[in-house]
N, CA, C and O atoms as CSV, one atom per row, in Angstrom:
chain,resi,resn,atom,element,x,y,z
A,1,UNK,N,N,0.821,-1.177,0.000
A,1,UNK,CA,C,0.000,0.000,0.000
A,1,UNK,C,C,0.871,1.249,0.000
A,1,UNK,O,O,0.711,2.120,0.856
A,2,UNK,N,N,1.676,1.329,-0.837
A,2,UNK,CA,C,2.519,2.472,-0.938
A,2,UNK,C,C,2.199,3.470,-1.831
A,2,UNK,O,O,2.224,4.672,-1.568
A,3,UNK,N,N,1.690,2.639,-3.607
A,3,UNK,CA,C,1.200,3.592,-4.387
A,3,UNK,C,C,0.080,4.796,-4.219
A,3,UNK,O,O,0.016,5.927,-4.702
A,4,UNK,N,N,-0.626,4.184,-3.479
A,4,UNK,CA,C,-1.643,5.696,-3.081
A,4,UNK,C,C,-1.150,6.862,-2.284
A,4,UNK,O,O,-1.757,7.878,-1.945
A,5,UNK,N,N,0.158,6.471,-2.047
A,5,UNK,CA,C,0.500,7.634,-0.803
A,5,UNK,C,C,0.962,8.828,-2.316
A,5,UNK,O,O,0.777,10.040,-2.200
A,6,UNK,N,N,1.261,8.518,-2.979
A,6,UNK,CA,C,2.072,9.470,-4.299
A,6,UNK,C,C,1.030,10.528,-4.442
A,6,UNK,O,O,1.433,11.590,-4.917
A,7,UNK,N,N,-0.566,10.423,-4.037
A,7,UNK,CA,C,-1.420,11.862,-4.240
A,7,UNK,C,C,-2.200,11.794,-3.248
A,7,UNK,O,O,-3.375,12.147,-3.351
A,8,UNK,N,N,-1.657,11.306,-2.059
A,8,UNK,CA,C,-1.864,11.515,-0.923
A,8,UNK,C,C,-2.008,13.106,-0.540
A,8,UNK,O,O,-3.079,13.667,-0.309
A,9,UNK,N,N,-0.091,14.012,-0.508
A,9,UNK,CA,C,-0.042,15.179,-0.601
A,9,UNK,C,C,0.363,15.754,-1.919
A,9,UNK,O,O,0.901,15.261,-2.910
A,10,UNK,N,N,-0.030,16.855,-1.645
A,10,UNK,CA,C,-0.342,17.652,-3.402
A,10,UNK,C,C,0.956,18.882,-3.115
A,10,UNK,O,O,1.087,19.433,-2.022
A,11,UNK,N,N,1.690,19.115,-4.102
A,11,UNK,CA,C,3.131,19.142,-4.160
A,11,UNK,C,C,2.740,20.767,-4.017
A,11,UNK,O,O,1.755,21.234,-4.587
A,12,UNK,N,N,3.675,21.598,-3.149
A,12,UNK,CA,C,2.944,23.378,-2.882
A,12,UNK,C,C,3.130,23.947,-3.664
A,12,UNK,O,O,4.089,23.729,-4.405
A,13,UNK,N,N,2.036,25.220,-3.889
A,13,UNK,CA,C,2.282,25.775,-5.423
A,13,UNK,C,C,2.867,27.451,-4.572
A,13,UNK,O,O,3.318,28.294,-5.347
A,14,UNK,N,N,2.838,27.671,-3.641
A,14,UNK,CA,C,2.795,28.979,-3.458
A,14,UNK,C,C,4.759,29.552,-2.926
A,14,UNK,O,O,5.046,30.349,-2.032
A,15,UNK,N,N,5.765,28.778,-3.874
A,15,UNK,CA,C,6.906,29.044,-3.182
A,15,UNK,C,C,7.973,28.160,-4.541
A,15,UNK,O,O,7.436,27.185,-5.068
A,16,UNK,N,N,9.148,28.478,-4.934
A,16,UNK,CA,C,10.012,28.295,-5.545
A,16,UNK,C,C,9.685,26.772,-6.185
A,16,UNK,O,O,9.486,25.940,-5.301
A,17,UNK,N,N,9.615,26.381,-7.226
A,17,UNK,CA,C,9.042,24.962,-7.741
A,17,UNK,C,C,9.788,23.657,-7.437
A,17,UNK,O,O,9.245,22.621,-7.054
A,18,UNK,N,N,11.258,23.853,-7.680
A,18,UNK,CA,C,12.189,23.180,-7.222
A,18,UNK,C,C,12.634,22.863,-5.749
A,18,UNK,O,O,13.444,21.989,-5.441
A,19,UNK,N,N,11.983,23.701,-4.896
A,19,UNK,CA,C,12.254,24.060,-3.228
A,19,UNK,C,C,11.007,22.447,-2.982
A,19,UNK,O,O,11.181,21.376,-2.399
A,20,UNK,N,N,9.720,23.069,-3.820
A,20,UNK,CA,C,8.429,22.626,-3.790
A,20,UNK,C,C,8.477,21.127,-3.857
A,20,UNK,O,O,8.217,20.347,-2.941
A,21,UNK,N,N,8.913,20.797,-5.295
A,21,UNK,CA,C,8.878,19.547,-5.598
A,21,UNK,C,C,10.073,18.761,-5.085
A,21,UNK,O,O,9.884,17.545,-5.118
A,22,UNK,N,N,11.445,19.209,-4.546
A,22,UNK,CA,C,12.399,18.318,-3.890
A,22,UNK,C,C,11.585,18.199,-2.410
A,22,UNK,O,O,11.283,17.058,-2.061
A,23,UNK,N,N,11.179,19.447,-1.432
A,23,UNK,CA,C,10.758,18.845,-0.220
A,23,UNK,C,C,9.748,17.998,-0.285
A,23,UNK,O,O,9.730,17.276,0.711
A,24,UNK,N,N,8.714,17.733,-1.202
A,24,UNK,CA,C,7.405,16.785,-1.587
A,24,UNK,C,C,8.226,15.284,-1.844
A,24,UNK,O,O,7.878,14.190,-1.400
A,25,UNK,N,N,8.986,15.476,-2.386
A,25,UNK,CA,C,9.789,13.816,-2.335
A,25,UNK,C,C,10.327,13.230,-1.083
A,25,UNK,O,O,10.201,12.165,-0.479
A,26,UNK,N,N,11.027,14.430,-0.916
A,26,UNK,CA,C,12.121,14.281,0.752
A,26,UNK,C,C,10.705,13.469,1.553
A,26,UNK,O,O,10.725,12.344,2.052
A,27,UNK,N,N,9.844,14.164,1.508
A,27,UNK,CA,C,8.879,13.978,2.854
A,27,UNK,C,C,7.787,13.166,2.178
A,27,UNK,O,O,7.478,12.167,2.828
A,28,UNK,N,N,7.186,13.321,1.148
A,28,UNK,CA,C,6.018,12.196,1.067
A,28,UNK,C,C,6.393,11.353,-0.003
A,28,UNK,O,O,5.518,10.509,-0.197
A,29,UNK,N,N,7.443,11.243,-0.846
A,29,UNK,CA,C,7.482,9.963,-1.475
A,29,UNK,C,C,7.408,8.565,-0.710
A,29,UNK,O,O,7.921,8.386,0.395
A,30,UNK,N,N,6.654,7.520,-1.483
A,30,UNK,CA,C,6.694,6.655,-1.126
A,30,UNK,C,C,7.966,5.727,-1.046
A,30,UNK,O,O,8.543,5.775,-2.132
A,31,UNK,N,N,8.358,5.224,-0.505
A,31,UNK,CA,C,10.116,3.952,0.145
A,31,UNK,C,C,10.037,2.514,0.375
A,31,UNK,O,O,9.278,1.788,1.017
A,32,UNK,N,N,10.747,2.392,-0.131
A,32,UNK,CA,C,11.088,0.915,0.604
A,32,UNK,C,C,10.338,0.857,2.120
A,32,UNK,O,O,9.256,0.373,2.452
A,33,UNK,N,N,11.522,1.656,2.998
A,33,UNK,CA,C,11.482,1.504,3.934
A,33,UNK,C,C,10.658,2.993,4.824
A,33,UNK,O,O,10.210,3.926,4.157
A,34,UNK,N,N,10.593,2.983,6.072
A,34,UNK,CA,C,10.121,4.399,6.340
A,34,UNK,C,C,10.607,3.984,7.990
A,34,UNK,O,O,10.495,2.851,8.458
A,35,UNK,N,N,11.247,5.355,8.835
A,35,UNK,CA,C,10.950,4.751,10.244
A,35,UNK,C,C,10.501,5.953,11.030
A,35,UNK,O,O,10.857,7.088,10.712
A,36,UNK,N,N,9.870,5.751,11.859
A,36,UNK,CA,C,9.360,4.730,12.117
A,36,UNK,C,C,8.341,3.923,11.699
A,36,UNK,O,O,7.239,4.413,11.456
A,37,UNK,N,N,8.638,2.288,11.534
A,37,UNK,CA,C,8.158,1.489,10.960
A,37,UNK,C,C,6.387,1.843,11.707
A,37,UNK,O,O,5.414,2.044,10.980
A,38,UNK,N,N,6.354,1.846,12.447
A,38,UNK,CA,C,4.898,1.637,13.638
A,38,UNK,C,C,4.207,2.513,12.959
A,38,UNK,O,O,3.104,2.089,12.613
A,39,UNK,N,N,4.574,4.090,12.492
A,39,UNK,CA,C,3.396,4.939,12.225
A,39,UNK,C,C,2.663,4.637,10.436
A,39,UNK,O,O,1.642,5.126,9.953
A,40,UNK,N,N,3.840,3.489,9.697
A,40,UNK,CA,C,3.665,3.132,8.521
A,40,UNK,C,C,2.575,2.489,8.497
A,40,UNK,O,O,1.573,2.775,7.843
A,41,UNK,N,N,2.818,1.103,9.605
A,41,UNK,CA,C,1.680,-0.016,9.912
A,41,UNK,C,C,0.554,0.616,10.261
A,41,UNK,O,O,-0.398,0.416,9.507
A,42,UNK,N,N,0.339,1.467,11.373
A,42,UNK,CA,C,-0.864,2.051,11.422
A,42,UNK,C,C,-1.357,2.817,10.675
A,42,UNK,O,O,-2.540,2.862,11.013
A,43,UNK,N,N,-1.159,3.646,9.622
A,43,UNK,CA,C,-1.358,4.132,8.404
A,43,UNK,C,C,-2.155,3.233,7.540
A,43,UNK,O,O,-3.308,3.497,7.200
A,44,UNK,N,N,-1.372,1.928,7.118
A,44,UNK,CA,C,-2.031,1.006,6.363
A,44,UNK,C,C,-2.495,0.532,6.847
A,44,UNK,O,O,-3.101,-0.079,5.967
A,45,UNK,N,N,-3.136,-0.130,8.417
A,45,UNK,CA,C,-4.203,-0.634,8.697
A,45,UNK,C,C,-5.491,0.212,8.657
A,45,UNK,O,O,-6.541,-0.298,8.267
A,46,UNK,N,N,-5.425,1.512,9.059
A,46,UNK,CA,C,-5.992,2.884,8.930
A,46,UNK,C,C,-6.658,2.950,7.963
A,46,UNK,O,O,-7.874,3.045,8.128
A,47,UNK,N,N,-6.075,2.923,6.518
A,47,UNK,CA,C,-6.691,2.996,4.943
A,47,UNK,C,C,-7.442,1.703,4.987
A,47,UNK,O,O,-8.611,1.667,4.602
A,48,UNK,N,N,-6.606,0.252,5.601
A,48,UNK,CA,C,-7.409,-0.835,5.150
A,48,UNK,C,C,-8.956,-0.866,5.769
A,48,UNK,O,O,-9.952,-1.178,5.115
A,49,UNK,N,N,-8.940,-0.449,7.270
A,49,UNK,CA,C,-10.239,0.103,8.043
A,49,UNK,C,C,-11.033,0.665,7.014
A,49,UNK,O,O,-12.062,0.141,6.588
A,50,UNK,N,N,-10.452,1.955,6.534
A,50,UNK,CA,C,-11.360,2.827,5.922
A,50,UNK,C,C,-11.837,2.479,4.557
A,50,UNK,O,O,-12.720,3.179,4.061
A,51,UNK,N,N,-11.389,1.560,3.954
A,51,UNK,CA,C,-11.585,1.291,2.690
A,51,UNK,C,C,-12.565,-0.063,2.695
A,51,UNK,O,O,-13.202,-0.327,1.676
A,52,UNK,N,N,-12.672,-1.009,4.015
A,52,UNK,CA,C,-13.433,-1.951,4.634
A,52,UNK,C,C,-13.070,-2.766,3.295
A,52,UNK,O,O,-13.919,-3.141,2.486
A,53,UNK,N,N,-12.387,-2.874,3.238
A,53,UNK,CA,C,-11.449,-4.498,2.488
A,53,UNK,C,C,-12.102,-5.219,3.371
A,53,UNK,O,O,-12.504,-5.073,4.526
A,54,UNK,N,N,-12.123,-6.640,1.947
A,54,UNK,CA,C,-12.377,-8.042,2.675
A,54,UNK,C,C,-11.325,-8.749,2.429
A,54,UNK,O,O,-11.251,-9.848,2.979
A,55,UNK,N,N,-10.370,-8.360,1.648
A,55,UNK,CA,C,-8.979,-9.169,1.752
A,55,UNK,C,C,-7.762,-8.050,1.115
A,55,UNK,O,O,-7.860,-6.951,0.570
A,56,UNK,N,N,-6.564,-8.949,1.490
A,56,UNK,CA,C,-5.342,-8.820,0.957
A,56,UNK,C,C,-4.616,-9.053,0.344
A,56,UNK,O,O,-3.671,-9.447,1.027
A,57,UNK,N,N,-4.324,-9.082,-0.953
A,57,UNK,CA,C,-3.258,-9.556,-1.799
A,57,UNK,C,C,-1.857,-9.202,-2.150
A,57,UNK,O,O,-1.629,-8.620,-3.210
A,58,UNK,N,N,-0.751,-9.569,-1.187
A,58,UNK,CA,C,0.086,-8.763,-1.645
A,58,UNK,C,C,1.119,-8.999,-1.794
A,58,UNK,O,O,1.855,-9.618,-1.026
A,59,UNK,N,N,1.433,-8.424,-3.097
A,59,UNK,CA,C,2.278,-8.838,-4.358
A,59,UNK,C,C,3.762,-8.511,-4.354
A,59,UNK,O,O,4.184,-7.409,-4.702
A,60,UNK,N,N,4.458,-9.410,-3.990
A,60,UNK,CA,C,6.547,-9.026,-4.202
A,60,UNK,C,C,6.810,-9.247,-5.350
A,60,UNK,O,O,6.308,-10.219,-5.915
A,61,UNK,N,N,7.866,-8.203,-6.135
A,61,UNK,CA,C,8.132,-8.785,-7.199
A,61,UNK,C,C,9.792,-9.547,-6.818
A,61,UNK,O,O,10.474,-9.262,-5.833
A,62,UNK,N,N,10.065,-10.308,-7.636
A,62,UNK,CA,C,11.588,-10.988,-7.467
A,62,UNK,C,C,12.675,-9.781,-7.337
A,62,UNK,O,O,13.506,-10.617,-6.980
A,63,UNK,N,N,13.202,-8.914,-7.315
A,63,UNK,CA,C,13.791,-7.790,-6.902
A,63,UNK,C,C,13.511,-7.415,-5.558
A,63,UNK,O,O,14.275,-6.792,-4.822
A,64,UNK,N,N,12.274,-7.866,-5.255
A,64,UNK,CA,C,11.932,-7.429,-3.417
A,64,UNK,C,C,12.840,-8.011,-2.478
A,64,UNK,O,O,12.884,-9.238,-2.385
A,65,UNK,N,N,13.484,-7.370,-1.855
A,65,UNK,CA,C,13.735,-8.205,-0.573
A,65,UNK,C,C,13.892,-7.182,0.475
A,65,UNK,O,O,14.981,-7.106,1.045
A,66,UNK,N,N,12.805,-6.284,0.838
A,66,UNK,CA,C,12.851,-5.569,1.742
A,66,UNK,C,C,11.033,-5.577,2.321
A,66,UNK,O,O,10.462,-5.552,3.412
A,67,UNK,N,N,10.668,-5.620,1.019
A,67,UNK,CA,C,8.869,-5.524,2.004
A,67,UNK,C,C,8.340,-6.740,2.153
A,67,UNK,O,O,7.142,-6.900,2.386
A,68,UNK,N,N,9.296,-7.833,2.017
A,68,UNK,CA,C,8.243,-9.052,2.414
A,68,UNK,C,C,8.821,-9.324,3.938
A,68,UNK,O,O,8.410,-10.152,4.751
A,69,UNK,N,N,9.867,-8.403,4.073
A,69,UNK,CA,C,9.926,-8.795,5.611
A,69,UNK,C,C,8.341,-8.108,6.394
A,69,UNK,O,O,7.912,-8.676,7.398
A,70,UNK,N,N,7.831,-7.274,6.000
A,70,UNK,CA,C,6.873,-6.360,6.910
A,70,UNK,C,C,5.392,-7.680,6.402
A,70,UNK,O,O,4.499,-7.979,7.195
A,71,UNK,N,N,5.475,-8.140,5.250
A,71,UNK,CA,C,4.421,-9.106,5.402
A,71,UNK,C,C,3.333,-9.599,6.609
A,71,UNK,O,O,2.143,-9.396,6.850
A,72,UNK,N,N,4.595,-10.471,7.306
A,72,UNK,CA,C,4.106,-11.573,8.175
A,72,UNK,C,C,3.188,-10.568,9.730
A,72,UNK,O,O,2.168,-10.918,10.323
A,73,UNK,N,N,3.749,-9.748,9.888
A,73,UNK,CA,C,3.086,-8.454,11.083
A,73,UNK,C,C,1.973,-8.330,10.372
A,73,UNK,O,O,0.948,-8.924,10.707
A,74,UNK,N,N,2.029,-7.601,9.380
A,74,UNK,CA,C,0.702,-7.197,9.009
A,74,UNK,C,C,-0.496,-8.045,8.418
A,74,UNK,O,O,-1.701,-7.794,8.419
A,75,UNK,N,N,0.258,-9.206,7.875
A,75,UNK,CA,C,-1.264,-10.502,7.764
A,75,UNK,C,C,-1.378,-10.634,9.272
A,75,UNK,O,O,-2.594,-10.800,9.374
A,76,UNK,N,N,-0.945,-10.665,10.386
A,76,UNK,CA,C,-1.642,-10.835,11.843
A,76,UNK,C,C,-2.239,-9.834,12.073
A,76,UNK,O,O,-3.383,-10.081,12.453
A,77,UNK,N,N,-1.956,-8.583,12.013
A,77,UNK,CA,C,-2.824,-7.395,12.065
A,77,UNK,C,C,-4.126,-7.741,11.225
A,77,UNK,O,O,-5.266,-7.735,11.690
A,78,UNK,N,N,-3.845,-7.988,10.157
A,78,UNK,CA,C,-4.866,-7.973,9.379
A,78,UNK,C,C,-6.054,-8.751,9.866
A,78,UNK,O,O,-7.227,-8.487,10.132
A,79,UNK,N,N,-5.068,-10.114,9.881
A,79,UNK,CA,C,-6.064,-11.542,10.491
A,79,UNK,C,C,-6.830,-11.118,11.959
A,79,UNK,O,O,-7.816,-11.817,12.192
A,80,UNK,N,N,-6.549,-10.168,12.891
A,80,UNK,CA,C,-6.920,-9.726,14.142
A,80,UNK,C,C,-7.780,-8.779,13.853
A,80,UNK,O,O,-8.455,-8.321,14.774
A,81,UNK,N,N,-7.973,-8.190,12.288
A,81,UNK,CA,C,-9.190,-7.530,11.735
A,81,UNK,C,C,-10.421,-8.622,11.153
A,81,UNK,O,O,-11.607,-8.396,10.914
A,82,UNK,N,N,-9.684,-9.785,11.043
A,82,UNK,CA,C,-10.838,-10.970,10.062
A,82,UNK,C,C,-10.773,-10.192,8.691
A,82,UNK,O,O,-11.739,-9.888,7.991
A,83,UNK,N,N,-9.414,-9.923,8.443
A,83,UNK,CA,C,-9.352,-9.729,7.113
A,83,UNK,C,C,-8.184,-10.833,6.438
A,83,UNK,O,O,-7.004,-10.484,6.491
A,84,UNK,N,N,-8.411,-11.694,6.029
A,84,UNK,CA,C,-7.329,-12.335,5.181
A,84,UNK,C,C,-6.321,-12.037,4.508
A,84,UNK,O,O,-6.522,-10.931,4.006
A,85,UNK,N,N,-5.242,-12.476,4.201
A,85,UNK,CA,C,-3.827,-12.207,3.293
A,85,UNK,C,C,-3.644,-13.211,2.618
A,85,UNK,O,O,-3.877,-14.310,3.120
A,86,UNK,N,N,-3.298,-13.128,1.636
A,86,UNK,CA,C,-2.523,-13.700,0.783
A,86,UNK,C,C,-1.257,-13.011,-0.155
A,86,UNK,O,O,-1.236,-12.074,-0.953
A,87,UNK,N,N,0.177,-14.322,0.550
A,87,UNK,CA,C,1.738,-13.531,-0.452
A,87,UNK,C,C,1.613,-14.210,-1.948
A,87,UNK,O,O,1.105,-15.310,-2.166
A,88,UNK,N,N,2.094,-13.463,-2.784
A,88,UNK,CA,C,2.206,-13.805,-3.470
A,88,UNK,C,C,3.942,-13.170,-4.396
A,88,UNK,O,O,4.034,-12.210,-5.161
A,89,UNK,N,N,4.946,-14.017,-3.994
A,89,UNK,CA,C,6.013,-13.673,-4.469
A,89,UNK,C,C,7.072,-13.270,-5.555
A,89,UNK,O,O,6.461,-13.379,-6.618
A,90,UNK,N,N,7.765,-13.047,-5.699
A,90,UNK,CA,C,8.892,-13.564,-7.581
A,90,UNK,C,C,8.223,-13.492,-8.264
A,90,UNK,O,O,8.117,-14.422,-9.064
A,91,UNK,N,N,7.217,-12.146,-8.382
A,91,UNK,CA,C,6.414,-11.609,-9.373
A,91,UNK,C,C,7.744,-10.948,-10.576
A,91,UNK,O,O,8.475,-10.019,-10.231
A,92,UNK,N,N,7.853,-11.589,-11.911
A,92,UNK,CA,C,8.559,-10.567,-12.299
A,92,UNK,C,C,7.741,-9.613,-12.919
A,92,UNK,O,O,6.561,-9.958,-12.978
A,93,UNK,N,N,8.029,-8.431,-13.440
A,93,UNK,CA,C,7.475,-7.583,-13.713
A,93,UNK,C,C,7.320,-7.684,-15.279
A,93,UNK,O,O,6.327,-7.135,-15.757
A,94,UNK,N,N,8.111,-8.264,-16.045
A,94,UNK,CA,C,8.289,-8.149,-17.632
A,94,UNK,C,C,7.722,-9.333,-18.117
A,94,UNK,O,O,7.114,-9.340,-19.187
A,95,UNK,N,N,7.932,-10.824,-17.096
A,95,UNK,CA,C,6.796,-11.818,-17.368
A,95,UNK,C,C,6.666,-12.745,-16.250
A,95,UNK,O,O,7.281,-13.674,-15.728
A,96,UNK,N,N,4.990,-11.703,-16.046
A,96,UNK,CA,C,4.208,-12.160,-14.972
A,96,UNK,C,C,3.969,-13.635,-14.816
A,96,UNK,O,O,3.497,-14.111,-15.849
A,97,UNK,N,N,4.133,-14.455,-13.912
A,97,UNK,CA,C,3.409,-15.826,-13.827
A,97,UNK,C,C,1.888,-15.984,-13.480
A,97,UNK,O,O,1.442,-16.009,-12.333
A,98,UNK,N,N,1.109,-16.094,-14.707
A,98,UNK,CA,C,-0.396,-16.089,-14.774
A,98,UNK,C,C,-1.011,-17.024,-13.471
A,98,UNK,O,O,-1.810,-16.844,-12.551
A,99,UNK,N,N,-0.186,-18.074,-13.942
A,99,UNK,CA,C,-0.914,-19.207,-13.032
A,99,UNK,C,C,-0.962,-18.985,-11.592
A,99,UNK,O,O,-1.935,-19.222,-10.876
A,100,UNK,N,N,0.462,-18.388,-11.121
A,100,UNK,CA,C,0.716,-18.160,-9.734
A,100,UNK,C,C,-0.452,-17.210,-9.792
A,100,UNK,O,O,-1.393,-17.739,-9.200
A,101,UNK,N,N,-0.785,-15.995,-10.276
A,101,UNK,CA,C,-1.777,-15.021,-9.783
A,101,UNK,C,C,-3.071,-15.761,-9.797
A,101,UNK,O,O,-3.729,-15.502,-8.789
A,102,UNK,N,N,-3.595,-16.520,-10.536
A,102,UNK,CA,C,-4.651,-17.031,-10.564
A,102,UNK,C,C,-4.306,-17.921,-9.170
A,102,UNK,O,O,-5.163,-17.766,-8.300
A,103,UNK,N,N,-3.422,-18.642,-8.884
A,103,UNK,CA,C,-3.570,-19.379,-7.659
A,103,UNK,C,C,-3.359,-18.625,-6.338
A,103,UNK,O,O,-3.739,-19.066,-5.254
A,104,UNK,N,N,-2.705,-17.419,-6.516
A,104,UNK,CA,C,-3.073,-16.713,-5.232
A,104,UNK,C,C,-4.175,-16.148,-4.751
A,104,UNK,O,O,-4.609,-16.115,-3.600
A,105,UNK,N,N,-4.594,-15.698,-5.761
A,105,UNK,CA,C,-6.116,-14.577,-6.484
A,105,UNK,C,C,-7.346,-15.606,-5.865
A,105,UNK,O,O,-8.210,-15.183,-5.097
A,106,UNK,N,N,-7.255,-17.398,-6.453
A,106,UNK,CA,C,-8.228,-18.205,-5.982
A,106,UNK,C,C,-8.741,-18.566,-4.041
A,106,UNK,O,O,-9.757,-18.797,-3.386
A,107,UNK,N,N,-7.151,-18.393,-3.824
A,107,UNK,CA,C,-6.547,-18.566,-2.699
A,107,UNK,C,C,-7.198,-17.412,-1.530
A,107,UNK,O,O,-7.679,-17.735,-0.444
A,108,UNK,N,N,-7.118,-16.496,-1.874
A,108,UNK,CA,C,-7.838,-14.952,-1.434
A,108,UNK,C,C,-9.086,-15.418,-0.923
A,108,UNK,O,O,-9.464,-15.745,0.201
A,109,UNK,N,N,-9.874,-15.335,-2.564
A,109,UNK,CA,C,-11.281,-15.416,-2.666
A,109,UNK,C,C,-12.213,-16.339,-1.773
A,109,UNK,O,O,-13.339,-15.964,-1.447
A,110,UNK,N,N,-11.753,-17.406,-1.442
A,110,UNK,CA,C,-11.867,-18.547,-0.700
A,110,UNK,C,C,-11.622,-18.244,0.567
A,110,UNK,O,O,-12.623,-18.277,1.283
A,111,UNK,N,N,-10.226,-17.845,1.288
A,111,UNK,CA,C,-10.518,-16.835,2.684
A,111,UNK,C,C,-11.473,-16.380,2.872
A,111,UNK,O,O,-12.196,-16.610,3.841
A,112,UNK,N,N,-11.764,-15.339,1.627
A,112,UNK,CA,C,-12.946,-14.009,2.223
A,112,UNK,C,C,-14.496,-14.845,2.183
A,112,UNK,O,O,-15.538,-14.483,2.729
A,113,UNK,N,N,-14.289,-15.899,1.468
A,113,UNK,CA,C,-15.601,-16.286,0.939
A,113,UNK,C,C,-15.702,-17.402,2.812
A,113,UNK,O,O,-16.739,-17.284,3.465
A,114,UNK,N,N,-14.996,-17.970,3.148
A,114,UNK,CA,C,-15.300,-19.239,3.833
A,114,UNK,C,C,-14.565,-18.609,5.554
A,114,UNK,O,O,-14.648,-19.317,6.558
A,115,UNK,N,N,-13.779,-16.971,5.576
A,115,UNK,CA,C,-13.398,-17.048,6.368
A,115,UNK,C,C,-11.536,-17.541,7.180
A,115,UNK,O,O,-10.928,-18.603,7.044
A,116,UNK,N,N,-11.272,-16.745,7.681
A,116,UNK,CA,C,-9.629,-16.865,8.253
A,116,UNK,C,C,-9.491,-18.171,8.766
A,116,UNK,O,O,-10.050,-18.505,9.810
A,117,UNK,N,N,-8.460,-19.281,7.799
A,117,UNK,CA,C,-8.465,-20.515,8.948
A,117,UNK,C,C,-6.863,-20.687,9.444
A,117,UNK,O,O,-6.566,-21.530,10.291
């Protein structure tokens, strides 16, 4: 849940453009990483509340090896909402594995449909 933060804040128009658009990165681009980690997690449980999701799908591509550590916290968060997760890993980006998405995607649907087991 990082991509929505990009128009989250709206970049200031009333002051030097370059001042404008470097502090809008410094401070609200979206990262890898962010710390503190705690106000990230509550953020995205926050949106997931507000958006009343019935599940989670979420997608690493093979280049990841920094956000699947935050995974496993937040499917328990999640699961302590009765909202389901599903990982789905070694996504490459240039060629997707259909089948894996269809088997994670099935995998989901079936949580939300039958419930966290």
């Amino acid at each position: 849940m990082a991509g929505e933060r990009v128009f989250e804040h709206l970049i200031a128009e009333d002051c030097d453009p370059w001042d404008a658009i470097s502090e809008h990165y410094q401070l609200f681009a979206p990262g890898l990483r962010q710390h503190p980690q705690k106000r990230q997690d509550e953020r995205f449980l926050a949106t997931c509340k507000a958006a009343a999701i019935d599940g989670d799908l979420c997608v690493l591509e093979d280049c990841d090896d920094t956000l699947g550590w935050d995974w496993p916290s937040r499917r328990q968060a999640l699961n302590a909402m009765n909202v389901p997760s599903v990982l789905l890993t070694g996504e490459n980006y240039f060629r997707p594995d259909i089948n894996a998405r269809k088997t994670a995607i099935e995998a989901l649907l079936k949580q939300v449909s039958e419930g966290i087991q």
